[in-house]
N, C-alpha and C positions, 0 to 999 in steps of 0.2 A: 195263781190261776192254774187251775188242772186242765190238763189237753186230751182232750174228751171227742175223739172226732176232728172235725173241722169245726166245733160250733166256736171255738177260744178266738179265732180268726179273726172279725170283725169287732168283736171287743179289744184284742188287740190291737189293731189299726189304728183304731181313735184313741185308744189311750196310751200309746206308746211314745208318743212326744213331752206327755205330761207326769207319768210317774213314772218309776224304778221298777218295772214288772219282771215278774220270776216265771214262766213256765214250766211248771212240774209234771212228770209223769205221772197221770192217776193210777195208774197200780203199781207204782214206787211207793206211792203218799199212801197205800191203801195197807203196803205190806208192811209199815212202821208200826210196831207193838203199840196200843193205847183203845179207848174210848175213841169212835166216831160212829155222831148220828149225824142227819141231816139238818137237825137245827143247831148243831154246832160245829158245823164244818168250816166254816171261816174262820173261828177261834182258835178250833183244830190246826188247820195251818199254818193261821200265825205264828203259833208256840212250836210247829216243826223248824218252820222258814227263822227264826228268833234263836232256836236249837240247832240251826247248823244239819237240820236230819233233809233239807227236800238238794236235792241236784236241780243244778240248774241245764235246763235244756237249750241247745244253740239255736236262736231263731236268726237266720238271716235278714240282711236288710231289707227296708223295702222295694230298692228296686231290684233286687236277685228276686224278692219275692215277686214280685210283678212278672220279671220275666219269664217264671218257674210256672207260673198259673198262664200266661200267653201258650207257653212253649205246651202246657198239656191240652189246652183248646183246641189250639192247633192242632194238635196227637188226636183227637177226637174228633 
C-alpha cells in the first residue's frame, strides 16, 4: 500500500488484523528504476515488495494512533 496522504488510513484500519501489510513511501516506490503504469501498479509492487526494493514504513499502533488523532482534534 502506498501512503498517498491520509487516504491509506482507513483501509488500513480494517485490514490490519487480517493480513501482513507493508506501508511504502510513494515516491520511494516511484523512484525505483522500471515500467509503471496505472494498470500495473499492483504487479508493480509486488515484484518490488517480493525484490526486497520497497522500505518498510513504521505505523504505530492503534492506540498511539487513536491517541495521535484525539491529541490533533483537540490542537484544532
Amino acid at each position: 500500500m502506498e501512503s498517498t496522504g491520509v487516504y491509506w488510513k482507513p483501509v488500513w484500519n480494517i485490514l490490519e488484523g487480517d493480513f501482513h501489510l507493508v506501508l511504502a513511501n510513494a515516491k520511494h516506490v516511484k523512484n525505483v528504476p522500471g515500467r509503471k503504469t496505472d494498470g500495473k501498479d499492483v504487479e508493480w509492487l509486488a515484484k518490488l515488495l517480493r525484490a526486497g526494493l520497497i522500505e518498510h514504513k513504521f505505523v504505530p499502533p492503534e492506540d498511539i494512533r487513536n491517541l495521535r488523532d484525539l491529541t490533533r482534534y483537540r490542537k484544532n
